[in-house]
C-alpha positions as CSV (number, residue, x, y, z in Angstrom):
1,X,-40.3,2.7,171.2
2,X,-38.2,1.9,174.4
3,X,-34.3,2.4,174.5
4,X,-32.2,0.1,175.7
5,X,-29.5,2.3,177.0
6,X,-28.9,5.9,176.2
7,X,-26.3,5.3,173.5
8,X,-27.3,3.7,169.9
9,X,-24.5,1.9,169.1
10,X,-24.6,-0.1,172.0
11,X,-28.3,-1.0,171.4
12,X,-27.4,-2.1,168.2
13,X,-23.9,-3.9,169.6
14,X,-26.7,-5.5,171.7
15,X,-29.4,-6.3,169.2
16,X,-26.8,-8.2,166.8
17,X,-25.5,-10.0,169.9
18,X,-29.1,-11.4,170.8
19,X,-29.6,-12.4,167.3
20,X,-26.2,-14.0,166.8
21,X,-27.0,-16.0,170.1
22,X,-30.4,-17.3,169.0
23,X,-29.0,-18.4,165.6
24,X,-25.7,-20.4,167.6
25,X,-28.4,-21.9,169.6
26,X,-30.5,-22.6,166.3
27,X,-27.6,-24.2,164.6
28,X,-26.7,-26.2,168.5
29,X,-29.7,-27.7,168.5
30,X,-30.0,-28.8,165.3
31,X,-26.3,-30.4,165.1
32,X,-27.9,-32.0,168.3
33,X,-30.4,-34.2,165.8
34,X,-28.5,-37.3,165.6
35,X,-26.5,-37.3,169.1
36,X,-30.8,-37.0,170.4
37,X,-31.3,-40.2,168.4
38,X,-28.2,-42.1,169.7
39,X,-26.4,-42.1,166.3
40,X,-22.7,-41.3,166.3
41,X,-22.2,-38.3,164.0
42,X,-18.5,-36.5,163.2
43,X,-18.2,-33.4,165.0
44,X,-20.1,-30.5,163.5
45,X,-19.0,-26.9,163.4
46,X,-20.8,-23.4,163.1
47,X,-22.7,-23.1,160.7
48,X,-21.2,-25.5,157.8
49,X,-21.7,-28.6,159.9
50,X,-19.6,-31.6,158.8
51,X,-19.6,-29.9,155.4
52,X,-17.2,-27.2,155.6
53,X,-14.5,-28.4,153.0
54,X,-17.4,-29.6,150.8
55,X,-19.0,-26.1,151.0
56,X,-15.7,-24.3,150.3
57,X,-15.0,-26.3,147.4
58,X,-11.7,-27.8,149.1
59,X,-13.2,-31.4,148.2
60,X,-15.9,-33.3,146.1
61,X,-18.6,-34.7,147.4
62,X,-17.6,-38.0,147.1
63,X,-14.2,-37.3,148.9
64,X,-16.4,-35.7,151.6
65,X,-18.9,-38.7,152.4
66,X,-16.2,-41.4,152.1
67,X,-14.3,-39.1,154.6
68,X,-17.4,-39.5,156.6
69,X,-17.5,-42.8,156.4
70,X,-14.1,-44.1,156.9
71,X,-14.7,-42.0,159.9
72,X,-18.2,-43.6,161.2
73,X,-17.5,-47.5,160.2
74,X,-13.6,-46.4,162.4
75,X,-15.7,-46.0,165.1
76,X,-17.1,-49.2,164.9
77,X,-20.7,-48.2,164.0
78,X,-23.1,-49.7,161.1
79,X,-24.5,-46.3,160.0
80,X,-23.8,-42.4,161.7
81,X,-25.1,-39.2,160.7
82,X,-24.0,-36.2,158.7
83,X,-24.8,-32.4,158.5
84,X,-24.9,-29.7,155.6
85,X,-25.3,-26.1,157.3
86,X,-28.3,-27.9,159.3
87,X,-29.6,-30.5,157.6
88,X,-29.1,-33.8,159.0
89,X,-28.3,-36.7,156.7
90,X,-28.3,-40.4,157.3
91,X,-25.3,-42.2,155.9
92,X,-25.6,-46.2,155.7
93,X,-22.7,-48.2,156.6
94,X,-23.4,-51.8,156.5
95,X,-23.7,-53.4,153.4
96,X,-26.7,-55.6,154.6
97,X,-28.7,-51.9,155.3
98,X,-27.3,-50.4,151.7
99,X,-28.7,-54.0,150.5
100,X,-32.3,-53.5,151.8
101,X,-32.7,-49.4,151.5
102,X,-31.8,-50.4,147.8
103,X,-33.5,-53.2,147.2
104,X,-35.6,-55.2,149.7
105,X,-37.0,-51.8,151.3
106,X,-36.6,-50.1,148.4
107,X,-40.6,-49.1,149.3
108,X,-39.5,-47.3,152.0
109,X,-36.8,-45.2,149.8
110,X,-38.1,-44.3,146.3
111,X,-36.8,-41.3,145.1
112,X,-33.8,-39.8,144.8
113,X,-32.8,-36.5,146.7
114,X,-32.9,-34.5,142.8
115,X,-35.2,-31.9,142.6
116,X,-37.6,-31.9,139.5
117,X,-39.4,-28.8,138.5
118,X,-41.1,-29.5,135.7
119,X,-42.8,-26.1,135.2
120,X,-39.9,-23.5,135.9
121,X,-37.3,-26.5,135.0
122,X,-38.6,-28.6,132.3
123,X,-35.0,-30.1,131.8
124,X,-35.5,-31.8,135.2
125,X,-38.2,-33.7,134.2
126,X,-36.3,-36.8,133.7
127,X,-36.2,-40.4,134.9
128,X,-33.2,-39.5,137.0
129,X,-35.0,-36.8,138.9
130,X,-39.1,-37.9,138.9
131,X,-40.3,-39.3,141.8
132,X,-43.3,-41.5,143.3
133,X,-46.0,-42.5,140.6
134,X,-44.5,-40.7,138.3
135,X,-41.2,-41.9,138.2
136,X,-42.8,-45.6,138.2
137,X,-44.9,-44.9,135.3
138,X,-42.2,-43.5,132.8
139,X,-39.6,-46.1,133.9
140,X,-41.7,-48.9,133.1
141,X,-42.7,-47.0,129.6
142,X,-38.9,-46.5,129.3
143,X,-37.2,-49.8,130.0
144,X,-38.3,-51.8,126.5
145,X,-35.8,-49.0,125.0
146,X,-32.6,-50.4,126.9
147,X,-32.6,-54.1,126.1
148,X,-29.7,-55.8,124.4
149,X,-32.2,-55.7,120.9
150,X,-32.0,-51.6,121.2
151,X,-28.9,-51.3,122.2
152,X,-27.5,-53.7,119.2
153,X,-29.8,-51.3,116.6
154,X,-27.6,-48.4,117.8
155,X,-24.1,-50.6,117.6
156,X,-23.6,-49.1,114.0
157,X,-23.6,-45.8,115.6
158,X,-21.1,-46.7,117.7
159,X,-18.3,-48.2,115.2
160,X,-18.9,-45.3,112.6
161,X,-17.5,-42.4,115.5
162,X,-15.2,-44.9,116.3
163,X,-13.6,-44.7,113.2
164,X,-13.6,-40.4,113.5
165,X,-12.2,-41.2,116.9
166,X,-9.1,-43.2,115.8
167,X,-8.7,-40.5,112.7
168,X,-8.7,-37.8,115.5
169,X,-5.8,-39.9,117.6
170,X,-4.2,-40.0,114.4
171,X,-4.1,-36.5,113.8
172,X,-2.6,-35.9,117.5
173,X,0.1,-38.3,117.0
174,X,1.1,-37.0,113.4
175,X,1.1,-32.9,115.1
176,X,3.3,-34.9,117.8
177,X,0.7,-33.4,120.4
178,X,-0.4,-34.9,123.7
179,X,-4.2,-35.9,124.3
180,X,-6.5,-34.8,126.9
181,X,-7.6,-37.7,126.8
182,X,-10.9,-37.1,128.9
183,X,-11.2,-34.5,126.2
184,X,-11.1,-37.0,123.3
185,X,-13.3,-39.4,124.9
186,X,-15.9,-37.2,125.6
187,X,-16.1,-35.6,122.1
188,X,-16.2,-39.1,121.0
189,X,-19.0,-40.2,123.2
190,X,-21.3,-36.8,122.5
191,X,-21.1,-37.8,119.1
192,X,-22.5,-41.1,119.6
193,X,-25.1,-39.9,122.2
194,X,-26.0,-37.0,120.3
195,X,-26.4,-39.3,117.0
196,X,-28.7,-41.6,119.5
197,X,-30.5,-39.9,121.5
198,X,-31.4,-36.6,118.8
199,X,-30.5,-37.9,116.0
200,X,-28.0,-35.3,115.0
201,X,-24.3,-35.5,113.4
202,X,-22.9,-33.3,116.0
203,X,-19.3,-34.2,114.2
204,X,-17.4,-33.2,117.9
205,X,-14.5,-35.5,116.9
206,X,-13.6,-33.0,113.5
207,X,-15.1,-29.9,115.6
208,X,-14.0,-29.4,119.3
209,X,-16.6,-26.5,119.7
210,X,-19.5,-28.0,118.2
211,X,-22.8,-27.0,119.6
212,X,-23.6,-30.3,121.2
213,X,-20.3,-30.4,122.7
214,X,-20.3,-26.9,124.4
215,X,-23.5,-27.6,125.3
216,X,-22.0,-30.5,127.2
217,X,-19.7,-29.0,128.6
218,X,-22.1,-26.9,130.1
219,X,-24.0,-29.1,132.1
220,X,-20.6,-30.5,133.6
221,X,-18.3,-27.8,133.7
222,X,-19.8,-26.0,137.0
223,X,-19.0,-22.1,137.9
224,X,-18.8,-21.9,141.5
225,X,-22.5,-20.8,142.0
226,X,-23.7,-23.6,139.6
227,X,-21.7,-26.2,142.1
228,X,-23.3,-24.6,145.4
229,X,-26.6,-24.8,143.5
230,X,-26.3,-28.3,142.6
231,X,-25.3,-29.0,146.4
232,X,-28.7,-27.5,146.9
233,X,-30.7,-29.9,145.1
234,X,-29.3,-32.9,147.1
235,X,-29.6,-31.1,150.4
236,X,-32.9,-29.0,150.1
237,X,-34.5,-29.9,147.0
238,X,-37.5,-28.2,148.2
239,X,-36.3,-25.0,148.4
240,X,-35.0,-24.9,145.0
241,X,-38.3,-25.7,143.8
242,X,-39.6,-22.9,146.0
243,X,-37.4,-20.1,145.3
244,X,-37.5,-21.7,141.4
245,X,-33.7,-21.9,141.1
246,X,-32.9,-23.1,137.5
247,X,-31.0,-25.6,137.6
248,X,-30.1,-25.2,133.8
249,X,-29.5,-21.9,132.4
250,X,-32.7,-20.8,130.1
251,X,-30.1,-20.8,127.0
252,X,-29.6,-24.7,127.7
253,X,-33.4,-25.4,127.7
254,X,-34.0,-23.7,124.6
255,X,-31.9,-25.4,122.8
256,X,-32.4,-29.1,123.6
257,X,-36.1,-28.3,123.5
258,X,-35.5,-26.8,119.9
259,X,-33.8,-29.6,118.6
260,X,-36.0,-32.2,120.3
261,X,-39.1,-30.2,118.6
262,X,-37.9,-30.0,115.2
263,X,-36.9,-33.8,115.3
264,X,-39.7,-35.0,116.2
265,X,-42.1,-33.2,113.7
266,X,-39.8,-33.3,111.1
267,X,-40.0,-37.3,111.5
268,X,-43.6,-37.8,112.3
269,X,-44.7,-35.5,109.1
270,X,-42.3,-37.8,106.7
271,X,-42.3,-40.9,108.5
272,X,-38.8,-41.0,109.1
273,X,-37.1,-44.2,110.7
274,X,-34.2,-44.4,112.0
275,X,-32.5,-46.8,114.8
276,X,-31.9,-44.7,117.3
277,X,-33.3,-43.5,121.2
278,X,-35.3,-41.1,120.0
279,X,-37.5,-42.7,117.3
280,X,-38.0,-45.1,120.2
281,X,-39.1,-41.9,122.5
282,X,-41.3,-40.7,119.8
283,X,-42.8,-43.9,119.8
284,X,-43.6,-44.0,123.6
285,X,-44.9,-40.4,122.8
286,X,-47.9,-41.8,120.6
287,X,-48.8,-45.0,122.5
288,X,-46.6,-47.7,120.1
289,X,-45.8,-50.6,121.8
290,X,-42.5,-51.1,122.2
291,X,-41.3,-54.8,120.7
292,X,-38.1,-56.5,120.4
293,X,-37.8,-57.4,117.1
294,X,-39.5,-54.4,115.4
295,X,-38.8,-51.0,115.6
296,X,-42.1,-50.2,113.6
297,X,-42.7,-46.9,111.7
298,X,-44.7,-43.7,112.4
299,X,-47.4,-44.0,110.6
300,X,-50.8,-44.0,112.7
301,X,-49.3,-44.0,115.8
302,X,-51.5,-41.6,117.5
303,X,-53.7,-43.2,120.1
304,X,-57.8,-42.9,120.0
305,X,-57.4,-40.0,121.8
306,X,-55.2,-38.7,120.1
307,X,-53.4,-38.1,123.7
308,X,-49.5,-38.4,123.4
309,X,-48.1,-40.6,126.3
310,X,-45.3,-38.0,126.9
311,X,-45.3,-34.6,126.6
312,X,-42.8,-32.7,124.0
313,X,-41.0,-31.4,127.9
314,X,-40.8,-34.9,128.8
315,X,-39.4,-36.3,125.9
316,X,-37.2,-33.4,125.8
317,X,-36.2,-34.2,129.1
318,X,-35.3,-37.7,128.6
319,X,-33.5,-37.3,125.4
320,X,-31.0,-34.8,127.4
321,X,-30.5,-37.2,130.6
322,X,-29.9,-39.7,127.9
323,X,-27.0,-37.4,126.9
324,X,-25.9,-35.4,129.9
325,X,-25.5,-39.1,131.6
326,X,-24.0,-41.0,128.7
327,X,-21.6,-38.7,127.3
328,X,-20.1,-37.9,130.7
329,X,-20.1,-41.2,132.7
330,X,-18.8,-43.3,129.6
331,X,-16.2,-40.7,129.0
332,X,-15.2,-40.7,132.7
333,X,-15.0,-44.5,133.4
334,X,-12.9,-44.7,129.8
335,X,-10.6,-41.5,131.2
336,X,-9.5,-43.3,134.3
337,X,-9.5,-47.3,132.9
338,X,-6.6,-45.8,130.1
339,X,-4.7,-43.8,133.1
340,X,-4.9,-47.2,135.2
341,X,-3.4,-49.2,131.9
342,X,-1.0,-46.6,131.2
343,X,0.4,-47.1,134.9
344,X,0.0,-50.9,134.3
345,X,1.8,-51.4,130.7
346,X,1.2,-55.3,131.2
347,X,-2.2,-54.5,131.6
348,X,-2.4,-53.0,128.5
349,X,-0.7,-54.9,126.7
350,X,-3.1,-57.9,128.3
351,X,-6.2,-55.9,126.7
352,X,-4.9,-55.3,123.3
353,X,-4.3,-59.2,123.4
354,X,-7.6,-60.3,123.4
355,X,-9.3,-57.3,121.6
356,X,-6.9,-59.2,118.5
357,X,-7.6,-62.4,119.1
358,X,-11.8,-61.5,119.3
359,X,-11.2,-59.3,116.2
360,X,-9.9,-62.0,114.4
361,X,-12.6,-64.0,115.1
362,X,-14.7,-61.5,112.9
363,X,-12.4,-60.8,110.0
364,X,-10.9,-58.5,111.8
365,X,-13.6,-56.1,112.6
366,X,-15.3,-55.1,115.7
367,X,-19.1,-56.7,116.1
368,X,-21.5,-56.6,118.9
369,X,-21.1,-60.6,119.8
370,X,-17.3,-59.4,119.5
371,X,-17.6,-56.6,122.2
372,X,-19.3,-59.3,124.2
373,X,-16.8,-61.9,124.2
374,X,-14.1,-58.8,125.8
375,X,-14.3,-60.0,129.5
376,X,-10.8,-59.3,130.3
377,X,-11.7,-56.2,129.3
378,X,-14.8,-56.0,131.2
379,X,-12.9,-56.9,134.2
380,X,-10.8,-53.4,133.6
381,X,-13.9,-51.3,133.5
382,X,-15.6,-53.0,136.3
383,X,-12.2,-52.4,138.4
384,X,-12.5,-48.7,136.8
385,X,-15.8,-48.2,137.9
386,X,-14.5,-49.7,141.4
387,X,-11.8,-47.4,142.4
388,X,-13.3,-44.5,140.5
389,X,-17.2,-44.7,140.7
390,X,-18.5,-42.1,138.4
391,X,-21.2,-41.3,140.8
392,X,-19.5,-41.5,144.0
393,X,-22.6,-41.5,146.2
394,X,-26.2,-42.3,145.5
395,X,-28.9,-40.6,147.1
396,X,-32.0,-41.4,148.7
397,X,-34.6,-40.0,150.2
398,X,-36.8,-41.8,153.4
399,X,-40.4,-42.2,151.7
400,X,-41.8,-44.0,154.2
401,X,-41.1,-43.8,157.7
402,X,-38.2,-47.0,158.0
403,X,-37.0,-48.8,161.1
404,X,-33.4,-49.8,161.2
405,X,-33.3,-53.6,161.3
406,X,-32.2,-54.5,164.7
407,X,-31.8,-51.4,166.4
408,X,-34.6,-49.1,167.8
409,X,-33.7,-46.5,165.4
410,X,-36.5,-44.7,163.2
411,X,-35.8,-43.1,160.2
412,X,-38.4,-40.4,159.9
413,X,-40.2,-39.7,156.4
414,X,-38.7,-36.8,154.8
415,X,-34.9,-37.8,155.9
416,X,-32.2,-37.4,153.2
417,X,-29.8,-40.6,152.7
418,X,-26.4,-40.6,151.1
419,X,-25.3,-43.8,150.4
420,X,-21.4,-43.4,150.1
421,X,-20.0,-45.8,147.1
422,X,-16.6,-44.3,146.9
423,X,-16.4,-45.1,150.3
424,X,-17.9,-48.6,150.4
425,X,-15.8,-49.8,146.7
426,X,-12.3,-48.6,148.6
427,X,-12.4,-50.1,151.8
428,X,-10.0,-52.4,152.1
429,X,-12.0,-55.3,154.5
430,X,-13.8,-55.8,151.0
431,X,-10.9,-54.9,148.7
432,X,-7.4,-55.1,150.2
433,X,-4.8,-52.9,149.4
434,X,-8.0,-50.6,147.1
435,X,-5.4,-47.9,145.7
436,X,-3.9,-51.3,143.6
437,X,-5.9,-51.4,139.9
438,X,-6.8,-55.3,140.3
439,X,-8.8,-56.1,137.5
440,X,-8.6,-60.1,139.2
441,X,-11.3,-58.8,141.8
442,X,-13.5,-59.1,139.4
443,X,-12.7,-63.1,138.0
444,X,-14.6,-66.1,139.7
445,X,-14.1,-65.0,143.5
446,X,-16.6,-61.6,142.8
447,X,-19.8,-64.4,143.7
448,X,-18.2,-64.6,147.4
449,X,-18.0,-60.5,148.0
450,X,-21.2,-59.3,149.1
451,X,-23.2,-57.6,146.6
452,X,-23.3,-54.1,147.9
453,X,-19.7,-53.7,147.3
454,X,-19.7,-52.9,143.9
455,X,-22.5,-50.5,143.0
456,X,-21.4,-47.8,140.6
457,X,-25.0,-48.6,139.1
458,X,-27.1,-48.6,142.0
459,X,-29.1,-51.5,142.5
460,X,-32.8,-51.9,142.8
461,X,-35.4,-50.9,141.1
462,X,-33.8,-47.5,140.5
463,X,-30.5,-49.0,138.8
464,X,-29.3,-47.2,136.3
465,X,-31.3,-47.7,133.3
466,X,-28.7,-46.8,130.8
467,X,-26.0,-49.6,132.4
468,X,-26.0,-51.9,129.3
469,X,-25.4,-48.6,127.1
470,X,-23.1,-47.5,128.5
471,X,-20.6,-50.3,129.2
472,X,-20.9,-51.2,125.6
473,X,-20.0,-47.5,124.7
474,X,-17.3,-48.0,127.1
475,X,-15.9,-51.3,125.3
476,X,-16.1,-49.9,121.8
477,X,-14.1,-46.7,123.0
478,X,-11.3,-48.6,124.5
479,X,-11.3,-51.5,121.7
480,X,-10.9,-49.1,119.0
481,X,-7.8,-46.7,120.8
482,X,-5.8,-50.0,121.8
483,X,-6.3,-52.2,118.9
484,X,-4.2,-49.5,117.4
485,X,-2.2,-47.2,119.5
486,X,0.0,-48.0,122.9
487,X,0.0,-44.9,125.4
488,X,2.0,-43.9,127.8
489,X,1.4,-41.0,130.7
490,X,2.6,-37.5,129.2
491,X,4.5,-35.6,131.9
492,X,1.4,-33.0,131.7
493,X,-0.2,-35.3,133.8
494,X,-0.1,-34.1,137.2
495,X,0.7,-36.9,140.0
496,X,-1.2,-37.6,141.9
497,X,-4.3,-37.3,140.3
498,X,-6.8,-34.1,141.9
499,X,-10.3,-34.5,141.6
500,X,-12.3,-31.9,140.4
501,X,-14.1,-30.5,143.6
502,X,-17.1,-28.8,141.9
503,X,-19.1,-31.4,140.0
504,X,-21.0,-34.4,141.3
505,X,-19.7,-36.7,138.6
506,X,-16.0,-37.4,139.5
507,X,-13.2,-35.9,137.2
508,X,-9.8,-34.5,137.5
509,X,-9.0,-31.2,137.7
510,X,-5.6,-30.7,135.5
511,X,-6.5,-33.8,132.9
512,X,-5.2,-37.0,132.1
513,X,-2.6,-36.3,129.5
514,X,-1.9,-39.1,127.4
515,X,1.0,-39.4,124.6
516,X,-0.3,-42.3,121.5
517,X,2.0,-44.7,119.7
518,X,0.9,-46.5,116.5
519,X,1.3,-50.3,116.7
């Protein structure tokens, strides 16, 4: 082998040079793919990109694409580009273009960015994560389960842990102890969740360290390897599947697939009904049709085949997106609509009002055609959801190769998209002065701002399935806290408010500490 020079240290000074210069000029060339396609893109850097705060774990994700796009739509521009290490993303700007990738020319973008591994993964194998056919097959099977019918079956559920949740309120006030209040809410919506969707007392409210509700906090509560890993599967879902990363640890899968197993036999070998998500699961397993005014039993149920619909893995799989998704986004939107009333007293006040004057309506008790009738209420979580979108982005991936409408610009098949709702639901042209909690942007004048404004859902056909769930959740929780306690911010609280920079669902880092008065 031929020497460079006479002394080895030099040759290897030399060889780590070359290779340090090919991989800059990788990286240039790369952060050269949107200013080659005439899109305006923020400044990358070596090697992070535009992501280098996002990587860190300085920011969320959410704080990092509305950053990008306060920064693009500045600039004047309907849509710019974006980079992770090297990959390029696409973010859309103008809400006509987040209309039609969602909706019109939803054809041309499908899936979401998720990766689903079925085989090394099976907890990925949900709704949230399938894509093409696949994903079109099971959501059709699954949407009978979310009407207003199902969801009223399950109301019961919902005022019986309301009850444990005011007892456990109760029981903070009378130690004369603040409330996490995120904390409280979330324990109060596993137990509903994990009474729907498995049909299991997981009793979180009288137990803070219930299974169920470690187990949740789990899924939410990343480690900084878990956070860069789920930055992954938006990014390069490919590669995860390739290098079969787990996106949930083996311990996780065993037990939701444990519980899900014995549920499910133990019902279908003693016919055991009960109103809940997964005796509807079980009956999308064995071919039952799915109708509105019968929940049917489980007798016969296998088809002439004897073929189940869905695997044990993908009923599994739904069951826990069921609960990862409910628990957490009803628990969030709940956390941050109390901090915004706590910092709005009248507000509060206004709530409690009509929650009284519906419950009176009812002999004083919380119905379903009660919830309904809360739209004050509604307003308040629908300005919640505005200001602090759960899911701060949704993603998209390019299915089919997609012209922008009137430009010249291609998207190519394959390109990641990051729609940026955080972004979009606080900029003031749409809502002026956005750090203000309004809940009036949401009375008659909402029909004359344009639709893609307020998304926290989606929109499309991939809207969140679980929407009507969990807004109801969301109604119950807050009806039953004010109808008997005022609170007010505890100094714990730590102003201003920090979002947690690890997860992809928005929370904050210290806690929303909350002090309870009986009324």
């Amino acid at each position: 082998m031929a020497i460079l020079t006479e002394n080895i240290y030099v040759d290897i000074l030399a060889v780590a040079v070359s290779i340090i210069i090919v991989i800059v000029t990788i990286f240039k060339w790369q952060f050269g793919y949107w200013e080659r396609r005439g899109v305006y893109a923020p400044e990358p850097t070596i090697p992070f990109g535009n992501a280098k705060d996002l990587l860190s774990q300085k920011v969320s994700l959410g704080v990092a694409i509305k950053n990008a796009y306060d920064d693009i739509k500045s600039k004047g521009h309907k849509f710019g580009g974006y980079y992770v290490l090297g990959k390029p993303i696409f973010i859309p700007v103008d809400l006509d273009l987040v209309k039609s990738m969602l909706t019109k020319d939803f054809i041309h973008f499908t899936n979401h960015l998720n990766a689903a591994n079925e085989e090394d993964d099976p907890l990925t194998g949900h709704l949230f994560t399938l894509k093409g056919a696949k994903w079109k097959n099971l959501r059709t099977k699954l949407t009978p389960t979310f009407t207003s019918g199902k969801i009223k079956m399950m109301f019961p559920t919902l005022i019986d842990c309301s009850a444990n949740l005011v007892t456990l309120v109760d029981k903070y006030l009378d130690e004369k102890q603040p409330l996490d209040i995120k904390d409280v809410v979330a324990r109060f919506t596993t137990d509903i969740i994990g009474s729907c969707a498995f049909g299991i007392e997981c009793n979180s409210l009288q137990n803070p360290n219930s299974e169920f509700r470690e187990y949740g906090r789990k899924i939410f509560d990343l480690t900084v390897w878990e956070g860069i890993v789920k930055l992954i599967t938006l990014t390069v879902p490919n590669l995860v599947v390739y290098l079969k990363i787990r996106t949930y640890s083996k311990q996780m899968c065993s037990f939701f697939t444990n519980i899900v197993t014995e549920t499910v036999n133990y019902r279908e070998t003693n016919n055991i009904v009960r109103k809940d998500f997964m005796h509807l699961l079980i009956q999308l397993r064995n071919n039952v049709k799915i109708t509105e005014s019968d929940i049917g039993d489980l007798k016969n149920i296998n088809n002439s085949n004897n073929v189940p619909s869905l695997t044990m893995n993908e009923v599994t799989a739904q069951a826990f997106v069921f609960f990862a998704a409910g628990f957490e986004t009803s628990s969030t939107t709940t956390t941050f609509c109390l901090y915004e009333l706590v910092q709005n007293p009248e507000l509060q006040d206004k709530v409690r009002e009509e929650i009284n004057t519906v419950c009176e309506q009812y002999n004083g008790e919380l119905t379903y055609d009660g919830v309904m009738k809360l739209k004050y209420m509604e307003k308040c979580i629908n300005e919640t959801l505005r200001k602090y979108p759960p899911l701060p982005i949704h993603t998209r991936e390019c299915t089919e190769t997609y012209k922008i409408p009137g430009t010249n610009l291609v998207i190519n098949k394959g390109t990641s998209v990051l729609i940026p709702v955080m972004g979009i639901q606080n900029d003031p042209e749409y809502y002026p002065d956005p750090d203000r909690f309004d809940p009036e942007r949401f009375s008659e004048n909402v029909d004359k701002r344009h639709p893609a404004a307020w998304i926290p859902f989606g929109d499309g056909p991939r809207i969140c399935i679980g929407l009507r769930f969990g807004m109801i959740q969301t109604k119950v929780g807050l009806a039953a806290l004010l109808k008997r306690f005022r609170f007010t911010l505890h100094p714990k609280t730590e102003l201003p408010l920090y979002l947690e920079p690890k997860g992809l669902i928005i929370s904050v880092r210290s806690g929303v500490w909350l002090q309870a008065e009986r009324i």
